[in-house]
C-alpha positions in Angstrom: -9.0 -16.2 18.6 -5.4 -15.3 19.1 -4.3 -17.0 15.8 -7.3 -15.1 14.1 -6.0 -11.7 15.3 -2.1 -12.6 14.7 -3.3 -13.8 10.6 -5.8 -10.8 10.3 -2.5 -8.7 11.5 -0.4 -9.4 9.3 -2.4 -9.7 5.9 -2.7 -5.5 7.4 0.9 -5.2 7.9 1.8 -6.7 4.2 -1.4 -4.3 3.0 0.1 -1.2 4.4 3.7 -2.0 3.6 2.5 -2.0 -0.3 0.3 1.6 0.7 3.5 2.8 2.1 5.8 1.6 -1.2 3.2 2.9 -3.5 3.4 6.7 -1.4 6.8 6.7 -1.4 6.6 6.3 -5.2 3.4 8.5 -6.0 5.5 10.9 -3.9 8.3 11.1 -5.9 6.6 11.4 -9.0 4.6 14.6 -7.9 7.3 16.5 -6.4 9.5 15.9 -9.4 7.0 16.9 -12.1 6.3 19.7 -10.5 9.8 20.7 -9.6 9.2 20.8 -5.9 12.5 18.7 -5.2 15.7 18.3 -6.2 19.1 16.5 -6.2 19.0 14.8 -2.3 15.9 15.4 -1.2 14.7 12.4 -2.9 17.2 10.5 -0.8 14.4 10.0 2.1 12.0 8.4 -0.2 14.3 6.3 -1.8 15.7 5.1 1.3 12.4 4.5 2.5 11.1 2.6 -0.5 14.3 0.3 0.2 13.7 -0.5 3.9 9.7 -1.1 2.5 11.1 -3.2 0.1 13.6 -5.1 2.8 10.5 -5.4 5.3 8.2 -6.9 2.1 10.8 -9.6 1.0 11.7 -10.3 4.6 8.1 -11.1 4.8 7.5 -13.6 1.3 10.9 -15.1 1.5 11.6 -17.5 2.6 8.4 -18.7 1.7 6.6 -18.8 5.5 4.7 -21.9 6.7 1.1 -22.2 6.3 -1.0 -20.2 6.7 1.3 -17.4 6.3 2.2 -18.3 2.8 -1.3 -17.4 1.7 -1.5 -13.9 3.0 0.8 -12.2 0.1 -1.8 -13.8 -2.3 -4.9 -12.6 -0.5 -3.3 -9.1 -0.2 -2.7 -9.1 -4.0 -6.1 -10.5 -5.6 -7.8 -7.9 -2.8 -5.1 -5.3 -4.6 -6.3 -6.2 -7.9 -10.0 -6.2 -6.9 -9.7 -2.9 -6.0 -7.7 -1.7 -9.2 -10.4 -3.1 -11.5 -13.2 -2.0 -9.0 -11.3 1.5 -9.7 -10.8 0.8 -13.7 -14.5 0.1 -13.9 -16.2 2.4 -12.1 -14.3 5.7 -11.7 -16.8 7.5 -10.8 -17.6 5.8 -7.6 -14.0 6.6 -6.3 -15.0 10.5 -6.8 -18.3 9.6 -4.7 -16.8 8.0 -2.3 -13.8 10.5 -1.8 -16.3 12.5 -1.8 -18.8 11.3 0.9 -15.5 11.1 3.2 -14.5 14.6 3.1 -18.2 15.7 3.8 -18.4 13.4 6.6 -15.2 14.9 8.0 -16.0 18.2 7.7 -19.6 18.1 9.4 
């Protein structure tokens, strides 16, 4: 059970390190087309996507023994399941964002 926990806890960790990478990105994008930021305010996410960056590679490399080595895999087909699950259906995305803010707001 331990080992169970420890390999479902860190396919999570490498999941959310790509959700943070891919904020800190979206983020920057949005307030710079909309002219929100400028100059050194984009110091903080850049920062940040390197330390994501550090703490993703520190993870893959050197390649870790097995079963570890897998996880990077698992977290990118699952990735890519969920971009063509996205690509393919768009509208269930809006129905599903959807049924989340009316269960949050009662």
């Amino acid at each position: 059970g331990t080992n169970v926990v420890g390999w479902l806890g860190t396919i999570g960790g490498l999941a959310l390190l790509l959700t943070y990478l891919s904020t800190q990105i979206a983020a920057i994008r949005l307030f710079s087309s909309n002219g929100r930021w400028h100059g050194w305010q984009f110091a903080i996410p850049i920062l940040a996507i390197l330390l994501l960056g550090y703490a993703l590679w520190s993870n893959v490399v050197p390649v870790p023994p097995a079963p570890y080595n897998l996880f990077p895999y698992m977290v990118l087909l699952w990735l890519a399941i969920g971009v063509v699950v996205a690509f393919r259906s768009p509208d269930a995305a809006a129905r599903l964002s959807q049924s989340l803010i009316d269960e949050n707001t009662g």
